[in-house]
VEXKEKOL-881459 format. One record per residue (C-alpha): residue number from 0; residue in one letter; x, y, z. Coordinates in nm, 4 decimals, always signed. Example, Ala and Ser with C-alpha at 12.3 -4.5 7.8 and 13.67 -1.06 7.14 Angstrom:
<firo resi="0" resn="A" px="+1.2300" py="-0.4500" pz="+0.7800"/>
<firo resi="1" resn="S" px="+1.3670" py="-0.1060" pz="+0.7140"/>
This chain:
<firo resi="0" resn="X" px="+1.6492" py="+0.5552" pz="+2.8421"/>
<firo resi="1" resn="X" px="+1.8252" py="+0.2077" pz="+2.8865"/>
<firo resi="2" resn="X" px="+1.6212" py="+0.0672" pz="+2.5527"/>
<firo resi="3" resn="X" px="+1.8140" py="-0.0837" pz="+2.2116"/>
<firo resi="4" resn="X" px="+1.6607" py="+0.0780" pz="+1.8739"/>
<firo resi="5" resn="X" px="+1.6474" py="-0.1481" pz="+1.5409"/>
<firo resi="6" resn="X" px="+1.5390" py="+0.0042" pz="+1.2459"/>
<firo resi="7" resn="X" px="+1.4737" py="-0.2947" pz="+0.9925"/>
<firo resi="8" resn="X" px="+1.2730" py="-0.2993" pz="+0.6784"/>
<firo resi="9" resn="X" px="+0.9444" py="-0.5610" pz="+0.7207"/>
<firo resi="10" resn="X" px="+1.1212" py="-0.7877" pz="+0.4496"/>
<firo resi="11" resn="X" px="+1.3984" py="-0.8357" pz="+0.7416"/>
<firo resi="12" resn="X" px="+1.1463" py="-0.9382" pz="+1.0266"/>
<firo resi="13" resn="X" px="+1.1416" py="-1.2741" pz="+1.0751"/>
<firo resi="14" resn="X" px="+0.7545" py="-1.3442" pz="+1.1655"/>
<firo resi="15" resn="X" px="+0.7498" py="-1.4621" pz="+1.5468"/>
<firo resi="16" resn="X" px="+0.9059" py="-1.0642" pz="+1.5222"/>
<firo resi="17" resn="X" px="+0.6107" py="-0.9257" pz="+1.2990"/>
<firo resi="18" resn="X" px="+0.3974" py="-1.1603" pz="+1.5726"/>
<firo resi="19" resn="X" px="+0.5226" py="-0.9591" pz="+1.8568"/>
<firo resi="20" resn="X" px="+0.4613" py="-0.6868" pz="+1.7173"/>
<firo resi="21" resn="X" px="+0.1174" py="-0.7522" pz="+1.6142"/>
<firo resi="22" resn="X" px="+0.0372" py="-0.8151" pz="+1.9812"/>
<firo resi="23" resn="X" px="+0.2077" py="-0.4893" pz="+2.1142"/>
<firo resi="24" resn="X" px="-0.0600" py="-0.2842" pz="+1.8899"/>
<firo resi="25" resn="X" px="-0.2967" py="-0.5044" pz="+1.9701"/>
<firo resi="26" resn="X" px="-0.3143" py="-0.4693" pz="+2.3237"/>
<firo resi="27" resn="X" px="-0.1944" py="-0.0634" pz="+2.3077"/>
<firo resi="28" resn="X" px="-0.4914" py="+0.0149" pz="+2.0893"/>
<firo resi="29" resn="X" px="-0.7544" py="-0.2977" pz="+2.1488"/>
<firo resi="30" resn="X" px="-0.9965" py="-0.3056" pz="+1.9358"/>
<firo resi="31" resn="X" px="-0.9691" py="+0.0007" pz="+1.7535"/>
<firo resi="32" resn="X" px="-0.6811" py="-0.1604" pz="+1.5751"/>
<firo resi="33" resn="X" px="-0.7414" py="-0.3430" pz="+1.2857"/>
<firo resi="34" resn="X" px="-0.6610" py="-0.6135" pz="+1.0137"/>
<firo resi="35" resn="X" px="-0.6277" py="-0.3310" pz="+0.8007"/>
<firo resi="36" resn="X" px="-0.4043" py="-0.1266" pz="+1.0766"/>
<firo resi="37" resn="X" px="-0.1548" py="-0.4096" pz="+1.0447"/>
<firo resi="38" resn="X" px="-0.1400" py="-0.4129" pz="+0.6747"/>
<firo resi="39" resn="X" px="-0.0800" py="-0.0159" pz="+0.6837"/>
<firo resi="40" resn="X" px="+0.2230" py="-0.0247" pz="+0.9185"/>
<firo resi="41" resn="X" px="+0.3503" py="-0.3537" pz="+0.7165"/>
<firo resi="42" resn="X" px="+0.5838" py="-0.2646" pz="+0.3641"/>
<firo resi="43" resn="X" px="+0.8501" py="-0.0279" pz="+0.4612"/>
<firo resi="44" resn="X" px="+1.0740" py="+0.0586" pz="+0.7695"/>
<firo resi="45" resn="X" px="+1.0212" py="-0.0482" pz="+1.1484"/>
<firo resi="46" resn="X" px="+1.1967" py="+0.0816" pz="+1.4317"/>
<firo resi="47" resn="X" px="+1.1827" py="-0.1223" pz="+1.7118"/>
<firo resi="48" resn="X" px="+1.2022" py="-0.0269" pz="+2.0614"/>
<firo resi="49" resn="X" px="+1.3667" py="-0.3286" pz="+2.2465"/>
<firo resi="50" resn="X" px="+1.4517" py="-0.3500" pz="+2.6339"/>
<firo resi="51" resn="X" px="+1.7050" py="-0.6410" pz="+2.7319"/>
<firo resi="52" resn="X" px="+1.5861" py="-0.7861" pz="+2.3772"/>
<firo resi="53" resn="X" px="+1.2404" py="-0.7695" pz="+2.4716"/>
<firo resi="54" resn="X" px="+0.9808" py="-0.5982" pz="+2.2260"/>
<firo resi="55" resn="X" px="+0.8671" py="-0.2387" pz="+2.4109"/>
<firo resi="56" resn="X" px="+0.8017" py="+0.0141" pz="+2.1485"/>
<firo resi="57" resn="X" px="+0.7257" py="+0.0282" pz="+1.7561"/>
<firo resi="58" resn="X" px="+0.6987" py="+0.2580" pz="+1.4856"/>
<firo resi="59" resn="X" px="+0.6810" py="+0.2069" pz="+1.1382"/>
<firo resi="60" resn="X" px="+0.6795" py="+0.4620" pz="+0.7961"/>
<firo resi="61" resn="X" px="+0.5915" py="+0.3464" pz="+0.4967"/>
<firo resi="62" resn="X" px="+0.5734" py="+0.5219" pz="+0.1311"/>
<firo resi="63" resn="X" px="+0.2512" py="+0.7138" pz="+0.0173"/>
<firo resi="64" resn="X" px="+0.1419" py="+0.9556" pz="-0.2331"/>
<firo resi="65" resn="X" px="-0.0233" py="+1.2927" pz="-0.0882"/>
<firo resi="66" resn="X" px="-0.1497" py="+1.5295" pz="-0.3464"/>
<firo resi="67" resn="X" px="-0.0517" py="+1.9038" pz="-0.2798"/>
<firo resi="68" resn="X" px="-0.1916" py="+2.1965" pz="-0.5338"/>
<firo resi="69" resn="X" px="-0.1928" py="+1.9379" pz="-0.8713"/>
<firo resi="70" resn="X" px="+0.1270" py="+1.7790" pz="-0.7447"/>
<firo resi="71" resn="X" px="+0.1684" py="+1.4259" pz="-0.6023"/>
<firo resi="72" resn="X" px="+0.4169" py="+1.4322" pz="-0.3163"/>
<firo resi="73" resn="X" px="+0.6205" py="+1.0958" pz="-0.1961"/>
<firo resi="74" resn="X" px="+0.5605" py="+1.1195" pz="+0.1417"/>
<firo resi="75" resn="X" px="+0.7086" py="+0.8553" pz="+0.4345"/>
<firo resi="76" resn="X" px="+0.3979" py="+0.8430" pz="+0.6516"/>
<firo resi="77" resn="X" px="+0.4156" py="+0.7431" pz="+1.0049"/>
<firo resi="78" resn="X" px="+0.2129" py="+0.4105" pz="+1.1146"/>
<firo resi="79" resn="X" px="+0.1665" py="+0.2013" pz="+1.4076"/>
<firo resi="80" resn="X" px="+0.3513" py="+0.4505" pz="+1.6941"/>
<firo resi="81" resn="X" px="+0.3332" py="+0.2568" pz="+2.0532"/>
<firo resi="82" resn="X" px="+0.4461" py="+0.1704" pz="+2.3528"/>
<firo resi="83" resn="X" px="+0.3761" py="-0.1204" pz="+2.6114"/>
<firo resi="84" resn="X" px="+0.1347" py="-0.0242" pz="+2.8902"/>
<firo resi="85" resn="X" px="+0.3649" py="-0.0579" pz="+3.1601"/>
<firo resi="86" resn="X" px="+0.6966" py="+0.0888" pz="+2.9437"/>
<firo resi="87" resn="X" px="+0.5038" py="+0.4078" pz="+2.9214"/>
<firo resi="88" resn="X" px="+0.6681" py="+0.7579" pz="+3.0519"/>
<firo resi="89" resn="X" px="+1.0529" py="+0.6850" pz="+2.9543"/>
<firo resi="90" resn="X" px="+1.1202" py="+0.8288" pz="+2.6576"/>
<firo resi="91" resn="X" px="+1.0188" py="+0.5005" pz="+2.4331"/>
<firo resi="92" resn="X" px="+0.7805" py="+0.7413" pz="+2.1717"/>
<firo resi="93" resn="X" px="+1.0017" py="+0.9706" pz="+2.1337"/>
<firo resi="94" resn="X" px="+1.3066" py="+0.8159" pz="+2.0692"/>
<firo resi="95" resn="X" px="+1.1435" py="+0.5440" pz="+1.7803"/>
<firo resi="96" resn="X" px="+0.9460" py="+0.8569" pz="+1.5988"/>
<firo resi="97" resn="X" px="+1.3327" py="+1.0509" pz="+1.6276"/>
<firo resi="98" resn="X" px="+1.4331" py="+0.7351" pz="+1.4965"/>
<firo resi="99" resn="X" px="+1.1493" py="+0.7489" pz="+1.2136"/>
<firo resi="100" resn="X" px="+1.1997" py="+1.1436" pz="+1.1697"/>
<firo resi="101" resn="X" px="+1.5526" py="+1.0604" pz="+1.0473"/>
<firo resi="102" resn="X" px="+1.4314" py="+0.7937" pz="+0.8048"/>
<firo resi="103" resn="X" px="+1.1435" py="+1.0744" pz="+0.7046"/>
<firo resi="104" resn="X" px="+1.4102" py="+1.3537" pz="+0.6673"/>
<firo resi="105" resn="X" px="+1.6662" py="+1.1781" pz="+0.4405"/>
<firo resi="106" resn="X" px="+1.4499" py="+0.9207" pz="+0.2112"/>
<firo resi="107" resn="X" px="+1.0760" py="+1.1647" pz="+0.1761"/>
<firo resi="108" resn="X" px="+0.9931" py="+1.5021" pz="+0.0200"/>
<firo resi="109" resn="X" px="+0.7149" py="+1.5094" pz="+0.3455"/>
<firo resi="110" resn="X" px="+0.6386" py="+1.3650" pz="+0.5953"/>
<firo resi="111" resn="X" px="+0.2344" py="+1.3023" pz="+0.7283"/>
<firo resi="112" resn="X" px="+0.0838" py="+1.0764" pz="+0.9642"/>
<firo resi="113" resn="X" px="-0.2910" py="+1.0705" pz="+1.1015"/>
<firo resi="114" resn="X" px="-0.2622" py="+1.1855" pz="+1.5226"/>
<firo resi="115" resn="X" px="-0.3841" py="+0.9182" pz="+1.6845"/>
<firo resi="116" resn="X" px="-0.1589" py="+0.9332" pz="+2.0132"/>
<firo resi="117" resn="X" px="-0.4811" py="+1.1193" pz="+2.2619"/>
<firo resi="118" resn="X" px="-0.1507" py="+1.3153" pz="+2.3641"/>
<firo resi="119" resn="X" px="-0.1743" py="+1.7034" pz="+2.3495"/>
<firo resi="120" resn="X" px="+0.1180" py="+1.8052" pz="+2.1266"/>
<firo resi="121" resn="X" px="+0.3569" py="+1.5340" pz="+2.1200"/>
<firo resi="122" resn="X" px="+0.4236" py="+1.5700" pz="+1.7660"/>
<firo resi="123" resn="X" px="+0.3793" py="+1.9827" pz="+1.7692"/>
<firo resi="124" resn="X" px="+0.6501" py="+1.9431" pz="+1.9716"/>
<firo resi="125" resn="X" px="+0.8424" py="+1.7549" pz="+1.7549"/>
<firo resi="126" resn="X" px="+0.8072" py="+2.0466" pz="+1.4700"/>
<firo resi="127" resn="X" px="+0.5310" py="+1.8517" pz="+1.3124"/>
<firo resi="128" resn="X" px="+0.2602" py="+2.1017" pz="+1.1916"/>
<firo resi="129" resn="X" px="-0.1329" py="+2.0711" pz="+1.1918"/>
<firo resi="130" resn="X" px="-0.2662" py="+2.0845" pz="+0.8247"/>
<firo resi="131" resn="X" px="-0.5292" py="+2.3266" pz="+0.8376"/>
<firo resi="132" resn="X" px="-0.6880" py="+2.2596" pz="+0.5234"/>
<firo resi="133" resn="X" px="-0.9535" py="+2.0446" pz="+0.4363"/>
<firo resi="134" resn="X" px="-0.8511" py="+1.6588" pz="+0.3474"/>
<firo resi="135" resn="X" px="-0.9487" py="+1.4358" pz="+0.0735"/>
<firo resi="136" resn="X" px="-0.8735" py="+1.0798" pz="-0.0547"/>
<firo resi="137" resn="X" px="-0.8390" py="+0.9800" pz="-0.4246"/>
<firo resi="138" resn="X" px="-1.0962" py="+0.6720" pz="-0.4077"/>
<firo resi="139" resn="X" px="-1.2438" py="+0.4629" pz="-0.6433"/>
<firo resi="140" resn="X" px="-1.4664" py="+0.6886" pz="-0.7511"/>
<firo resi="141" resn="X" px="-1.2908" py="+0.9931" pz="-0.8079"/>
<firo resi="142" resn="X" px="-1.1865" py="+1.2317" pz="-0.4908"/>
<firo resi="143" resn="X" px="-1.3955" py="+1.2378" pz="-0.1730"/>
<firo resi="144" resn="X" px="-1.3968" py="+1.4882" pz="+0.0947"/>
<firo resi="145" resn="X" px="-1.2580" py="+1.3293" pz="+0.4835"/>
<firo resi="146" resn="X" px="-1.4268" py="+1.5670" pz="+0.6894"/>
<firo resi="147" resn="X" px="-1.3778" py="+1.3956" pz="+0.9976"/>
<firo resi="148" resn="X" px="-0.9730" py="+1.3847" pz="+0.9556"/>
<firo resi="149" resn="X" px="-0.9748" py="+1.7410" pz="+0.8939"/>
<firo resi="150" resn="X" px="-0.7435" py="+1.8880" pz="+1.2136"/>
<firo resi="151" resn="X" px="-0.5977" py="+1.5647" pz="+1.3037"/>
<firo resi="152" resn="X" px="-0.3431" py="+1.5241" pz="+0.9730"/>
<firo resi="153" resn="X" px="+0.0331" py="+1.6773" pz="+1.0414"/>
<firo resi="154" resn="X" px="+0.3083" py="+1.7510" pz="+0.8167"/>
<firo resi="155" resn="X" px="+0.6640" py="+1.7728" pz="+0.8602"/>
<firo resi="156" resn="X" px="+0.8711" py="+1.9349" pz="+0.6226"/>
<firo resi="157" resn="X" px="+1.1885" py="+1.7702" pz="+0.5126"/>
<firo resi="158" resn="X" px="+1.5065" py="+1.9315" pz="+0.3179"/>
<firo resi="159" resn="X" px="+1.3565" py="+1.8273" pz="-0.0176"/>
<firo resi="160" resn="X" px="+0.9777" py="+1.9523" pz="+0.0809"/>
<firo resi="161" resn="X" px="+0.8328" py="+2.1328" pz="-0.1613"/>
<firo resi="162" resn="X" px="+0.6381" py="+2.4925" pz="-0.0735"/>
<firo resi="163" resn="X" px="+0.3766" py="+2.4104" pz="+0.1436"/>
<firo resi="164" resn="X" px="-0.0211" py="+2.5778" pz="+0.1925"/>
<firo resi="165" resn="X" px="-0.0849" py="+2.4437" pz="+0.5137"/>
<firo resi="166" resn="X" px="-0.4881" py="+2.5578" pz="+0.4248"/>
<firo resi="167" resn="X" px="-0.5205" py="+2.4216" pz="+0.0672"/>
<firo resi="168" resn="X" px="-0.6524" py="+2.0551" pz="+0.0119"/>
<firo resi="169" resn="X" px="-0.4569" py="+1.7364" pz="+0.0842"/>
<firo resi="170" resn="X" px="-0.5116" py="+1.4694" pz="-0.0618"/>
<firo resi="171" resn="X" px="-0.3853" py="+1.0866" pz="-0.0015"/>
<firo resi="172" resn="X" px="-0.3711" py="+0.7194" pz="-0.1761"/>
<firo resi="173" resn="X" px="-0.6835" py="+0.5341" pz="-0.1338"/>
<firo resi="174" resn="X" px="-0.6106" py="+0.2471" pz="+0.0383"/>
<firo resi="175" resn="X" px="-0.8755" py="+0.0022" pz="+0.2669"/>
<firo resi="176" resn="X" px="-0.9571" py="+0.0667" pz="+0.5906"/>
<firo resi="177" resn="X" px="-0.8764" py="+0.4385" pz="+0.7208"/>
<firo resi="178" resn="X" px="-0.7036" py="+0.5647" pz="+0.4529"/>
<firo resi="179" resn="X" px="-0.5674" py="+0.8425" pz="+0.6511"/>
């Protein structure tokens, strides 16, 4: 890998920066990615994936709230993981999420994210674990099932983690948009 890493909190991005990356997930997810994507990745730590200073690869975790058998868990949760089109295939993913694992591992009790990749077991691979229990969201309204995310959440386990039922409930934050 012949790519620079910067790991910066969004306060330090100047905003032609927060512009380039806006356009990166713009054009790796199209329209799938949303106003509300953005604001999810925004608020907490960024590692950038640079090549001769020019913006390749992003990742971002911010701070959330799961709740884990009556017991709310501060979690750094993994937003916004991509790589240009044609930067693809060298190494770019993994290095920002090692990059973001590190940040995960020293600063969270647990780390989550929502699998959006389409790649079979990148983050298995990684030691990131399927949560096999069913998912939930703390709403406005009191707790509602997420059905549809059930399978697709993963947890990794940090030095600080508490004991962990991979089967019982998990819940998150509400927050707009997909809240996992």
């Amino acid at each position: 890998m012949k790519a620079e890493l910067r790991t910066c909190h969004t306060a330090e991005l100047r905003t032609a920066e927060l512009g380039e990356i806006r356009r990166l997930l713009d054009d790796a997810f199209g329209a799938r990615f949303t106003d509300a994507d953005w604001e999810h990745a925004l608020g907490g730590l960024h590692t950038l994936v640079l090549e001769q200073g020019e913006l390749v690869g992003h990742v971002s975790v911010v701070q959330r709230r799961l709740l884990h058998q009556d017991r709310a868990v501060r979690t750094g949760y993994v937003e916004a993981l991509a790589v240009r089109g044609d930067r693809r295939r060298r190494g770019y993913a993994a290095a920002a999420m090692g990059e973001a694992e590190q940040v995960i591992d020293r600063a969270y009790d647990l780390g989550a994210l929502s699998d959006g990749t389409g790649i079979d077991g990148f983050y298995q691979r990684r030691g990131w674990r399927t949560w096999t229990g069913p998912t939930f969201v703390v709403g406005p309204s009191g707790p509602e099932w997420t059905p549809d995310e059930d399978g697709g959440v993963l947890v990794r386990r940090t030095p600080t983690s508490p004991a962990l039922d991979l089967t019982a409930p998990l819940g998150c934050d509400w927050r707009v948009g997909d809240v996992w």
